[in-house]
KOLTOR-572676 format. One record per residue (C-alpha): residue in one letter; x, y, z; residue number from 1. Coordinates in steps of 0.05 Angstrom, whole numbers, plus 5000, padded with zeros to 4 digits. Example, Ala and Ser with C-alpha at 12.3 -4.5 7.8 and 13.67 -1.06 7.14 Angstrom:
// KOLTOR-572676
res: a, c1: 5246, c2: 4910, c3: 5156, n: 1
res: s, c1: 5273, c2: 4979, c3: 5143, n: 2
// end
This chain:
// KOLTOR-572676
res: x, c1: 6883, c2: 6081, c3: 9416, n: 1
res: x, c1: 6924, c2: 6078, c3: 9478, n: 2
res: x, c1: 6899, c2: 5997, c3: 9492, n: 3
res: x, c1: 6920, c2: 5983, c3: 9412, n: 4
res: x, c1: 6984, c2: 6014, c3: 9432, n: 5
res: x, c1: 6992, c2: 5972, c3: 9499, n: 6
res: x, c1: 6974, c2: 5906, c3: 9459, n: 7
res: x, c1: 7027, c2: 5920, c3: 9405, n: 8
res: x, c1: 7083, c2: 5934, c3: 9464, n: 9
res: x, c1: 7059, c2: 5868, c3: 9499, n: 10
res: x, c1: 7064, c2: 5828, c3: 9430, n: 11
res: x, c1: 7126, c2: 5864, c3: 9427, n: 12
res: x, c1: 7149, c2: 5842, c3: 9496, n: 13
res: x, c1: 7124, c2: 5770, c3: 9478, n: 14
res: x, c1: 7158, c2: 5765, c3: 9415, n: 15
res: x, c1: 7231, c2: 5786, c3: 9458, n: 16
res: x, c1: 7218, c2: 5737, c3: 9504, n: 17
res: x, c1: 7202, c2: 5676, c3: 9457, n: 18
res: x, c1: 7266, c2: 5702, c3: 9426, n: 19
res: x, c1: 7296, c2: 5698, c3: 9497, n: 20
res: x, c1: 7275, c2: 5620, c3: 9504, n: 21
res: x, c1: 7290, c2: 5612, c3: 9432, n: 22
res: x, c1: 7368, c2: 5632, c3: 9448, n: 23
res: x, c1: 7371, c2: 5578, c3: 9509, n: 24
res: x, c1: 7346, c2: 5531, c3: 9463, n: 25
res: x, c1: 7404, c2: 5544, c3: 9404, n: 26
res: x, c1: 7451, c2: 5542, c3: 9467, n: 27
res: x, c1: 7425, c2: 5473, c3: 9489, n: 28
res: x, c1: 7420, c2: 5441, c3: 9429, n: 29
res: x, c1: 7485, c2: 5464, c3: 9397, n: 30
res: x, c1: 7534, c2: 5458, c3: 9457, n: 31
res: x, c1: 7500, c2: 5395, c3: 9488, n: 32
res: x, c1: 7467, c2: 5367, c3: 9431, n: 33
res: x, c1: 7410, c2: 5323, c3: 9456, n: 34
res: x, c1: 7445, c2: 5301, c3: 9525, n: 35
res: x, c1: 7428, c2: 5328, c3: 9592, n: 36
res: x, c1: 7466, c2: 5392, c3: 9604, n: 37
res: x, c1: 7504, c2: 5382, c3: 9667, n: 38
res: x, c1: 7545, c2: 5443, c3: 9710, n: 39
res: x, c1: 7603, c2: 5405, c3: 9742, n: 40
res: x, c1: 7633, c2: 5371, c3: 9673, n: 41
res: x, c1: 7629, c2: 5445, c3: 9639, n: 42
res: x, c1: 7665, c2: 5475, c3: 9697, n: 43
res: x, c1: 7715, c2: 5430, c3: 9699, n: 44
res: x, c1: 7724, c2: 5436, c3: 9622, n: 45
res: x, c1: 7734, c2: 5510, c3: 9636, n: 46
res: x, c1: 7781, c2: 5502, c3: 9690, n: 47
res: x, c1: 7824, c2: 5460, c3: 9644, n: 48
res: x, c1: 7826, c2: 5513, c3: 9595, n: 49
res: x, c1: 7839, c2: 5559, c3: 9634, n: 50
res: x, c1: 7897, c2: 5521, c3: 9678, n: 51
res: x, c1: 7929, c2: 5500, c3: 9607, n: 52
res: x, c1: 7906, c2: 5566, c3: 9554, n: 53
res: x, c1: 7958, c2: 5513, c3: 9509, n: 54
res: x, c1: 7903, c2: 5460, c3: 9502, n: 55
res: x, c1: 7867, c2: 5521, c3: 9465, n: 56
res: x, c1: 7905, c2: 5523, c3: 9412, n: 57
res: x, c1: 7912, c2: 5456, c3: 9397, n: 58
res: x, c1: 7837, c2: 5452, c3: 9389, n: 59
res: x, c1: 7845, c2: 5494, c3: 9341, n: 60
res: x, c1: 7885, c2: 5452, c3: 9305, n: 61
res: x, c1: 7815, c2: 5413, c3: 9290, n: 62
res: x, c1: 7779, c2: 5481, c3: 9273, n: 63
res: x, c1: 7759, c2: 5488, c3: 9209, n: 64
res: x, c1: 7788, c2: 5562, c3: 9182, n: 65
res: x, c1: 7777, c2: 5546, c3: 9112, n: 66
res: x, c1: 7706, c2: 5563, c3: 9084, n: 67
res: x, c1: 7673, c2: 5512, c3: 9042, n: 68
res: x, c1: 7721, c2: 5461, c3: 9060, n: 69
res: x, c1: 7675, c2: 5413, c3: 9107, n: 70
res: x, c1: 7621, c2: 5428, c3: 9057, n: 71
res: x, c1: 7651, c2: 5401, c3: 9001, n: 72
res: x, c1: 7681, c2: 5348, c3: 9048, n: 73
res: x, c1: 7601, c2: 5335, c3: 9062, n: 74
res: x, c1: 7579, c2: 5342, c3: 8989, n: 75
res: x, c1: 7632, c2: 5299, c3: 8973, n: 76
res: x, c1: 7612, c2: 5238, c3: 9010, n: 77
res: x, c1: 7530, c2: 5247, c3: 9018, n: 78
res: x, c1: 7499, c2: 5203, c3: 9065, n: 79
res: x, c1: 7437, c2: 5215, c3: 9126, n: 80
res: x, c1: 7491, c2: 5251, c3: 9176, n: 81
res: x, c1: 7517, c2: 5304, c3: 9125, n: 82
res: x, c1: 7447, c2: 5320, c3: 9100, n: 83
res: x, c1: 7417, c2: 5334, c3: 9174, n: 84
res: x, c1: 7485, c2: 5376, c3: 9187, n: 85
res: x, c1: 7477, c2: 5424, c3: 9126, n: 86
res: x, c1: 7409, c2: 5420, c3: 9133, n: 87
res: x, c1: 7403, c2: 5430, c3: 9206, n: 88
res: x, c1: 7461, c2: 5490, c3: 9208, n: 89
res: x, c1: 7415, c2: 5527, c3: 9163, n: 90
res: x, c1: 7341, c2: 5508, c3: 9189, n: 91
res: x, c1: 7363, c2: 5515, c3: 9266, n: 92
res: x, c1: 7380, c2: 5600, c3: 9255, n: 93
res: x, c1: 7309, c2: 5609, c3: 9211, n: 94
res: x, c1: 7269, c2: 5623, c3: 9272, n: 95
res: x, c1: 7324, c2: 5668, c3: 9304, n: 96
res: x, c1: 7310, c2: 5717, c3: 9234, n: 97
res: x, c1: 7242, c2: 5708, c3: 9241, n: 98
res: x, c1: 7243, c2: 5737, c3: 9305, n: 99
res: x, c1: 7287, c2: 5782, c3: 9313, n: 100
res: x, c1: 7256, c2: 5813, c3: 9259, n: 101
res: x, c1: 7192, c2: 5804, c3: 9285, n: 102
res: x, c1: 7212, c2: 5842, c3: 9339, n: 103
res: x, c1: 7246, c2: 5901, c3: 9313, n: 104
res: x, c1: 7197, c2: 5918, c3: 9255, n: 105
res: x, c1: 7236, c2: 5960, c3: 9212, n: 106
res: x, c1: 7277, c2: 5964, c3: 9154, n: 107
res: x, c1: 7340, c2: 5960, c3: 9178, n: 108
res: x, c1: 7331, c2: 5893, c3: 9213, n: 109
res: x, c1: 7357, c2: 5857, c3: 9160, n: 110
res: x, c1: 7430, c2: 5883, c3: 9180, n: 111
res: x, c1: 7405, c2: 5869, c3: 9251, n: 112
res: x, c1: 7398, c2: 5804, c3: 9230, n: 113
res: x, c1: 7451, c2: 5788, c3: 9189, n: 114
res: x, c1: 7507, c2: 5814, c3: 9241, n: 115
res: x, c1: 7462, c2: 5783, c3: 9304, n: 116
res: x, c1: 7458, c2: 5713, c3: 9267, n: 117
res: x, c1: 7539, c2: 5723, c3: 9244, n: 118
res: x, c1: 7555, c2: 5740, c3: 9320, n: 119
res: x, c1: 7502, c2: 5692, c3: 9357, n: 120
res: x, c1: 7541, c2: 5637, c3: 9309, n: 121
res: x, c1: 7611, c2: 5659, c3: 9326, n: 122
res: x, c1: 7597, c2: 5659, c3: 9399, n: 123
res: x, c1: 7568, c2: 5591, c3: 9399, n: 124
res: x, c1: 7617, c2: 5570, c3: 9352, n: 125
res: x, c1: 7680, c2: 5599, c3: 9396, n: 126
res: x, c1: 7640, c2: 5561, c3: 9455, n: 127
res: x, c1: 7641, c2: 5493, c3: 9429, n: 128
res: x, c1: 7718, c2: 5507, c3: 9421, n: 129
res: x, c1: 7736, c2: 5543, c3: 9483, n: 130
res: x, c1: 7698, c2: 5489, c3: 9527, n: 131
res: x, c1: 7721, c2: 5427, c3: 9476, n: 132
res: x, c1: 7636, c2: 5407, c3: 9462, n: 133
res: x, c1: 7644, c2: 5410, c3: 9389, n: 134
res: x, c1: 7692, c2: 5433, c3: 9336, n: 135
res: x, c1: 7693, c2: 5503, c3: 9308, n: 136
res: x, c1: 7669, c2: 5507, c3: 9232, n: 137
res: x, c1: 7663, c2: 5571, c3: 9192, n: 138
res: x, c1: 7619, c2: 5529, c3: 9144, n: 139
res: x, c1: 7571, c2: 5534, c3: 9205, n: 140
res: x, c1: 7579, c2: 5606, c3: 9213, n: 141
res: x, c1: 7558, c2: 5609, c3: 9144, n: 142
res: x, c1: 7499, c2: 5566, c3: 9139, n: 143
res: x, c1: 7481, c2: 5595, c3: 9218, n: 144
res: x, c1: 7477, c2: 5660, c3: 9187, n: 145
res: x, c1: 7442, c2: 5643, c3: 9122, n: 146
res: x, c1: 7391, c2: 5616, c3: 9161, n: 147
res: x, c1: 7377, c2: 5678, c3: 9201, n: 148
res: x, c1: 7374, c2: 5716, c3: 9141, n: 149
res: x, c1: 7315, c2: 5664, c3: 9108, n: 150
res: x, c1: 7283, c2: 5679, c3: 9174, n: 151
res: x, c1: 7295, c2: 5754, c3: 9151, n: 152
res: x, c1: 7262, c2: 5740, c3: 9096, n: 153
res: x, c1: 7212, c2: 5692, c3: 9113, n: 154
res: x, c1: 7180, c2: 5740, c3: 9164, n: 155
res: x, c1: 7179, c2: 5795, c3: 9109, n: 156
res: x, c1: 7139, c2: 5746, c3: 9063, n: 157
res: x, c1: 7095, c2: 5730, c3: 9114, n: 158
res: x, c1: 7079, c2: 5803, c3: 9124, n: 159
res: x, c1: 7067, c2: 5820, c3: 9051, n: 160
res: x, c1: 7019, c2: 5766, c3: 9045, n: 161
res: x, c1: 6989, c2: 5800, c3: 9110, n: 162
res: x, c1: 6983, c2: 5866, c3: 9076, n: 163
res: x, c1: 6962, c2: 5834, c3: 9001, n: 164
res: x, c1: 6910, c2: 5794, c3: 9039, n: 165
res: x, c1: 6890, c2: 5848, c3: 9089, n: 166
res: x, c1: 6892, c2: 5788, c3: 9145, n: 167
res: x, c1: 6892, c2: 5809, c3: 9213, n: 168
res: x, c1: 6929, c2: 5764, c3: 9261, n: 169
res: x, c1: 6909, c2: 5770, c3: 9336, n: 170
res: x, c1: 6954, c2: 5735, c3: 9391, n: 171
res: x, c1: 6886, c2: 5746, c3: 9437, n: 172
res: x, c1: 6836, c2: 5711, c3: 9451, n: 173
res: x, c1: 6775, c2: 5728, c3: 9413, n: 174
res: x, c1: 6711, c2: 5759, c3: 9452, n: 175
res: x, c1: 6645, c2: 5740, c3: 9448, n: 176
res: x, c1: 6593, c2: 5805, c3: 9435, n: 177
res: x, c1: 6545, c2: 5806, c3: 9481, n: 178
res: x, c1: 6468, c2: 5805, c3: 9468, n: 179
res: x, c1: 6439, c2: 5867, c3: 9461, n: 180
res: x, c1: 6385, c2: 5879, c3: 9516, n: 181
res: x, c1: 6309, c2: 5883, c3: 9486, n: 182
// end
């Protein structure tokens, strides 16, 4: 009993730090998008924000505030780009529901989720204005959070199949029995 109960805190500590890595991963793909993430460049961005807090707000004159709007802007004029930016706002957060759920285990994550995915968006979001790497979008927020909820949901599926099934999943490595002696 006590080694099942080990296992399941060490899956548990597993899933947390996956979830760890996953975060770094949202960071470095959303704020540098595919380029090489380099320390002097982002300093000096936040040293000019912070020498001229002005510069702020005129980045947010390029913020979108108005939900739906790039959306139907998107929508509006489909072509490859648009379609991997909806698409991608909403796949990108599935795996941060998935996990986070996966690692609380109880009811209530789905609020967990929906107000982690909401405030892991905003805070990536507000970063890509504060240090002028992107533009903020609450049509992002949206689909961000969406997407954490599918994962939400996604990992609930996965365990009622689980249970309908009765499948046991084993992150160990399986152990041969040994020959009985004659």
């Amino acid at each position: 009993m006590q080694k099942q109960t080990e296992q399941r805190k060490n899956k548990t500590y597993l899933v947390w730090i996956v979830l760890l890595l996953y975060i770094c991963f949202l960071f470095k793909v959303i704020l540098f998008k595919f380029g090489s993430i380099e320390i002097w460049p982002l300093l000096s961005k936040i040293h000019q924000t912070l020498l001229d807090p002005g510069s702020l707000v005129d980045r947010l004159d390029t913020a979108n505030l108005d939900l739906f709007r790039t959306l139907r802007r998107q929508a509006a004029h489909l072509n490859f780009r648009n379609i991997v930016n909806i698409i991608g706002n909403f796949v990108i957060f599935i795996p941060f529901g998935f996990l986070v759920s996966m690692g609380i285990k109880k009811a209530s994550s789905g609020i967990v989720v929906l107000i982690g995915s909401f405030g892991m968006s905003l805070c990536l979001e507000s970063l890509q204005l504060i240090l002028s790497m992107g533009n903020f979008d609450v049509d992002d927020l949206l689909l961000n959070t969406l997407g954490g909820v599918a994962g939400y949901i996604a990992y609930y599926l996965c365990v009622a199949i689980k249970e309908v099934f009765h499948l046991t999943i084993s992150l160990s490595v399986p152990v041969k029995a040994e020959k009985a002696c004659h």
